[in-house]
C-alpha positions in Angstrom: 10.5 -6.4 -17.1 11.6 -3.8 -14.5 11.4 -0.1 -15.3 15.9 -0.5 -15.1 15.6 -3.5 -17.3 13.2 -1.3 -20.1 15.5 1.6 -19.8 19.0 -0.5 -20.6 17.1 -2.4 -23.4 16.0 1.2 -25.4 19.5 2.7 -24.3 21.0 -0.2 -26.2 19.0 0.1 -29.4 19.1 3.8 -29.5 22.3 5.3 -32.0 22.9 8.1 -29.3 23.1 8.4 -25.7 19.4 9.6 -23.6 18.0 10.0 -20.3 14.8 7.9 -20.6 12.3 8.3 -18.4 9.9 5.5 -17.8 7.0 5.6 -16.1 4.1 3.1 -14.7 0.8 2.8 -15.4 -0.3 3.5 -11.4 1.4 7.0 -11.5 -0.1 7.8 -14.8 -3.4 7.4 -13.7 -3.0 8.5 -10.5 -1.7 12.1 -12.3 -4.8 11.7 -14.1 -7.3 11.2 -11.7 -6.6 14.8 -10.3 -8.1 18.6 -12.5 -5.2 20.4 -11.8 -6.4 22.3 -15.1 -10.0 22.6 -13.6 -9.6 26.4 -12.8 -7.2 27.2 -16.1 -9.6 28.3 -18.9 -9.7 26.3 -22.0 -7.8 28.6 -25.1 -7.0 27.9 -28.8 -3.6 28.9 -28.4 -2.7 27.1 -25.0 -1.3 23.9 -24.9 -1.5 22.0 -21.9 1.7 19.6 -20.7 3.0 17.4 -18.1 7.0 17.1 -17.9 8.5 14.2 -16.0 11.4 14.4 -13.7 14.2 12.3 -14.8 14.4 11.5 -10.4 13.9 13.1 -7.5 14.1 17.1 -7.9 17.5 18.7 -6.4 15.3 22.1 -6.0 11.5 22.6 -5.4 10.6 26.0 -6.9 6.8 27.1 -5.3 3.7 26.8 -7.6 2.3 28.5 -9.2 4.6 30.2 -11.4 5.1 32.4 -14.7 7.1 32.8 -17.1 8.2 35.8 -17.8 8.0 36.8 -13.9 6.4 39.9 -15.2 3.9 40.8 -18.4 1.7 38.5 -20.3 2.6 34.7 -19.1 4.3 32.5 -22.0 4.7 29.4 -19.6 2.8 28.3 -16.6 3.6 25.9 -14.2 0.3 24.9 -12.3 1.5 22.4 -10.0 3.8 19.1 -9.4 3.1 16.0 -8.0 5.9 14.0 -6.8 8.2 14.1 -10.6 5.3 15.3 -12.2 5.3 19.6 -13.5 1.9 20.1 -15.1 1.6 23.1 -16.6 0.6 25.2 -19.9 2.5 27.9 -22.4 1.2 29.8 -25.5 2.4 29.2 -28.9 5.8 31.2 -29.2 9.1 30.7 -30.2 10.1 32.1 -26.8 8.1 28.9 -24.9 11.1 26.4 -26.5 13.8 28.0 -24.2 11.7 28.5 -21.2 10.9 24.5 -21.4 14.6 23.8 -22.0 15.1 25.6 -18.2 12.8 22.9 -16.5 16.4 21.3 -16.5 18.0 23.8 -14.4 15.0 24.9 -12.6 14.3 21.5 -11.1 17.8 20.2 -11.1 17.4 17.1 -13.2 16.8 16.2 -16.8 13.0 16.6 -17.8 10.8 15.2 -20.6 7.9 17.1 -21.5 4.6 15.5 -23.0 1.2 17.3 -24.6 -1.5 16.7 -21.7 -3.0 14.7 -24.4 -1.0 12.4 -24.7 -1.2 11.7 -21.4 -4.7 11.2 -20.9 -4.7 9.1 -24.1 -2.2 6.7 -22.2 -4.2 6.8 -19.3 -7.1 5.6 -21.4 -4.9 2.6 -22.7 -4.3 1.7 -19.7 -8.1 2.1 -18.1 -8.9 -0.5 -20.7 -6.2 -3.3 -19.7 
């Protein structure tokens, strides 16, 4: 099944309209097989993410980069590869509408997944 042919069989069995985003197993563990987290200090109240560009970006913001510009960081965007934003934000209310602007920063609709989860795929996927 082609990554068109997945995306038009979940659009039709979903009650409302999405962008879905679908990767393949090569990119994820090609994303993986890279620290980009290997100079950020592990913290209890940091959470670690990867959001996925819906296509290619219409803007390329430089990396690093905080948010807010100034004062203590809530959200941090470490680095992107190809449609790939990895980054990390503290748990605050504020973080929600700072990951909502991903959208408008990059151009195009994002999806945003706990680094976890995306090691845990790559995992999966190590083992097929």
């Amino acid at each position: 099944m082609t990554a068109a042919q997945l995306r038009a069989e979940v659009a039709r069995i979903l009650p409302f309209d999405a962008v879905i985003v679908v990767c393949q197993g090569r990119e994820i563990a090609k994303l993986v097989s890279n620290d980009y987290f290997a100079n950020q200090p592990v913290q209890p109240d940091v959470v670690r993410f990867v959001s996925v560009l819906s296509g290619r970006p219409r803007f390329a913001p430089p990396t690093p980069m905080s948010f807010p510009s100034s004062g203590k960081w809530l959200l941090k965007i470490v680095a992107r590869q190809n449609r790939f934003v990895l980054g990390m934000y503290r748990r605050h209310m504020k973080v929600i509408s700072y990951l909502g602007g991903l959208d408008r920063l990059y151009g195009v609709p994002v999806t945003t997944r706990n680094w976890n989860t995306i090691t845990a795929i790559a995992k999966v996927l190590h083992k097929t």
